[in-house]
N, C-alpha and C positions, 0 to 999 in steps of 0.2 A: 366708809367716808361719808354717807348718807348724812342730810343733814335737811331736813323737812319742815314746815311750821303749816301753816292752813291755807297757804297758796301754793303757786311751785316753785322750784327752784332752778334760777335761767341759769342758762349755758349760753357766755356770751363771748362773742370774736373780741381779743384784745383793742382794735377800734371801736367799739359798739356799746361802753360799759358807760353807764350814765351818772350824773356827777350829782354827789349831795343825795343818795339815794341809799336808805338800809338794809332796802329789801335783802333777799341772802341771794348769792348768786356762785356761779364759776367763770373764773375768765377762761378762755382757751389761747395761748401762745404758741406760736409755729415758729418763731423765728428769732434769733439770738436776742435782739435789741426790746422786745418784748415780756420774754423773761425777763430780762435783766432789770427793765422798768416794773415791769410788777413786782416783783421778789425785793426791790428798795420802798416799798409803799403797800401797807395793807388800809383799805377801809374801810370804814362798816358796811359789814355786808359781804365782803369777801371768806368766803367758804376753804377754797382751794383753788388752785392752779393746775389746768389739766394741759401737758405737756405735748405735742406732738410734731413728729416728725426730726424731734433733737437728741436722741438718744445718742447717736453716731457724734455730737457735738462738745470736744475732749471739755472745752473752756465754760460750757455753762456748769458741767456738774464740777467742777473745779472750783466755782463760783459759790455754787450753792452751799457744798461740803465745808467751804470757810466762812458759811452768813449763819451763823448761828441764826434760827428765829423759829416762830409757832405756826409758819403758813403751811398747811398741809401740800404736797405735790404728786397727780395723778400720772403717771409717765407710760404711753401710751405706744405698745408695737403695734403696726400694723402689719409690719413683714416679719415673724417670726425667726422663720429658719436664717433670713439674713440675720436679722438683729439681736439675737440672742445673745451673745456672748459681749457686748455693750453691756448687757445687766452691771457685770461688775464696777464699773463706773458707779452702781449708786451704792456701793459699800458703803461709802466714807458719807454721802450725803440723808444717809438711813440714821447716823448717830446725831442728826444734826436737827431733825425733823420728820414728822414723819411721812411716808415713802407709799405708793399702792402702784403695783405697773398695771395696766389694763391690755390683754394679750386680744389680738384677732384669731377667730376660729378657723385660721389658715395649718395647711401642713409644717410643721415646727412648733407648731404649741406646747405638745407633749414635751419636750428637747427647752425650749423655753419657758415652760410651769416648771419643773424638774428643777433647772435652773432657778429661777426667782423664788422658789420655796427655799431649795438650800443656803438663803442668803436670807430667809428671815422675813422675806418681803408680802405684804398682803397681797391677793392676786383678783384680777378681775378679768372673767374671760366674754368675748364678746363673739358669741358662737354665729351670728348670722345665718346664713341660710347655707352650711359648711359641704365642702364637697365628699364624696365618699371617704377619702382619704383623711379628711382631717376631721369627721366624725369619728373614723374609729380611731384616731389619737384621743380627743375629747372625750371616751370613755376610758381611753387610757388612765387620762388627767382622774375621773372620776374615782379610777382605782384605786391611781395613787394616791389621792386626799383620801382616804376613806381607810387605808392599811398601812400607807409607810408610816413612819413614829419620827420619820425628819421633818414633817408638816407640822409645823408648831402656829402660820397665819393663816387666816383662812383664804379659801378658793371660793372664788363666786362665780358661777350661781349654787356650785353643790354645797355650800354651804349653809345657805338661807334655804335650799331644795330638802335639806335634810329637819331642817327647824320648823318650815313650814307646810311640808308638803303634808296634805287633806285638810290644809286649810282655805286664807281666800287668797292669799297672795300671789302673783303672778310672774312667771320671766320676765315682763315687762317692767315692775316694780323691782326687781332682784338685780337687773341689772341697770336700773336707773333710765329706762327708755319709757314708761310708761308719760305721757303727755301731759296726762293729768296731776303729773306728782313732781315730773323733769321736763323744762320748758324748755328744749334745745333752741338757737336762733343763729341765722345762717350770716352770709358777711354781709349780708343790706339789715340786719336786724330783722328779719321776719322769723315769727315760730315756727319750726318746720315738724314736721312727722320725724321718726328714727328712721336713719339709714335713706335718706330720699330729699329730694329737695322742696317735696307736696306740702303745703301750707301746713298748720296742724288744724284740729279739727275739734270741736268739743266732743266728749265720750267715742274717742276713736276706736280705743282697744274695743269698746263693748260692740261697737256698730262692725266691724272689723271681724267680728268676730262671729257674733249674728250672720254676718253673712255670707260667710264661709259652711254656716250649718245650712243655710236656706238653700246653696248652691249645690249641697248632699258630700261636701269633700270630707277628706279623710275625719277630721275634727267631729263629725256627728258620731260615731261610738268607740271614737277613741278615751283610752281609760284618765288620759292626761290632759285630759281637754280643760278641765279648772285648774291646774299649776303652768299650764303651756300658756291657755290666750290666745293661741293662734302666731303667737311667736317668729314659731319655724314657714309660716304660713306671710312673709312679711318680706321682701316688697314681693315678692314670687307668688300668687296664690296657687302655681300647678307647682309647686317644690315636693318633692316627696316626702318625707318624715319616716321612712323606713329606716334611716340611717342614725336617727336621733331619738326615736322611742329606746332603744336601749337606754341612753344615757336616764329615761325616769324612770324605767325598771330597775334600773343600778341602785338610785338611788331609795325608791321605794324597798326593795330586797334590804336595804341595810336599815333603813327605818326601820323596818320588823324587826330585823334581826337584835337591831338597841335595845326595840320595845320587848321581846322576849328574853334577852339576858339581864334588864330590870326586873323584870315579872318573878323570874329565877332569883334575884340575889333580895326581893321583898321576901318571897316566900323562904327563903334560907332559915331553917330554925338557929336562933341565937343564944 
């Protein structure tokens, strides 16, 4: 759902959206009467609508699945294992427009990717700083985007991880937290940092990350230090990353593995 030009792109509280303005933006809606106002009104400038806290809400998707229209909708769990089986509610709202859930890197991920893929739906996982337990789901997740043949949208970040990795692009860019690219803004309109209420900063990632190597943390000879960012390293700087280096080996392993079964069907005499 990216959608980028040579500034960034705000993230803004349904109060907060400024009027006569083209720049491109996301509103964020938490609350019935807010959806309902945005979803009768697009303006220039409006990208998407990123959903939260309504999934359990029978009458907005009831709403939506009969408003025929082009506004793209981001529908966002934060509680997984509770909220997972809500998914189906956006059956009908998926033929109507198109649909992206953004899952938290909580225990139930795996149980709710699983879900939202068999239904067709793009997926965006927002791994945070994930606890043991819902690391080794999140390579579960990577497994199953990567072998089951029911995935037919894509899962993010393993998706853009598998397109770009040993390039320059970052988790931060991958999953839309990058500052300099996604200008989140809190409910008094201030831009803030990802996952924090800290002002934002100009060249945050890069400084953020400088100093994470200056400090000797794990990031100085880790193999994934230019796809991560320092990432996992965010707002926690003692978080450990044992539990989420697999998930770049996972997906490193399978980039070879493409890259040698191309290599293999070049060389195929014809």
């Amino acid at each position: 759902m990216t959608e980028t030009s040579g500034e960034p792109l705000r993230f803004l509280c349904a109060d907060f959206v400024p009027t006569q303005d083209e720049r491109a933006f996301v509103v964020i809606v938490r609350i019935r009467e807010e959806f309902l106002r945005w979803m009768s009104k697009s303006p220039p400038g409006l990208q998407w609508l990123q959903v939260e806290g309504l999934l359990g809400d029978r009458d907005v998707w009831a709403v939506a699945a009969e408003d025929a229209g082009d506004l793209p909708l981001d529908v966002v769990m934060t509680d997984p294992a509770r909220e997972f089986a809500q998914l189906y509610r956006l059956v009908d709202v998926r033929a109507t427009r198109e649909v992206r859930v953004t899952i938290y890197g909580k225990p139930g991920v795996l149980k709710a990717a699983r879900l939202a893929a068999s239904l067709g739906l793009p997926i965006r996982i927002l791994p945070g700083q994930p606890s043991a337990e819902a690391a080794a789901q999140l390579l579960q997740v990577a497994e199953f985007y990567l072998r089951d043949p029911m995935v037919q949208a894509p899962i993010e970040p393993f998706h853009s991880m598998l397109a770009t990795m040993g390039g320059v692009a970052t988790l931060w860019t991958m999953l839309e937290e990058d500052p300099l690219v996604f200008a989140h803004h809190d409910a008094v309109d201030r831009a803030i940092l990802p996952r924090t209420t800290q002002p934002a900063r100009p060249e945050f990632i890069r400084t953020h990350l400088a100093g994470l190597i200056a400090e000797n943390a794990e990031c100085v000879d880790c193999p994934w230090q230019q796809a991560c960012g320092g990432y996992f390293k965010w707002p926690d700087r003692n978080y450990s990353c044992a539990g989420v280096k697999p998930l770049f080996a996972c997906m490193h392993a399978a980039m070879v593995e493409i890259g040698q079964e191309l290599d293999a069907f070049q060389n195929t005499p014809s």
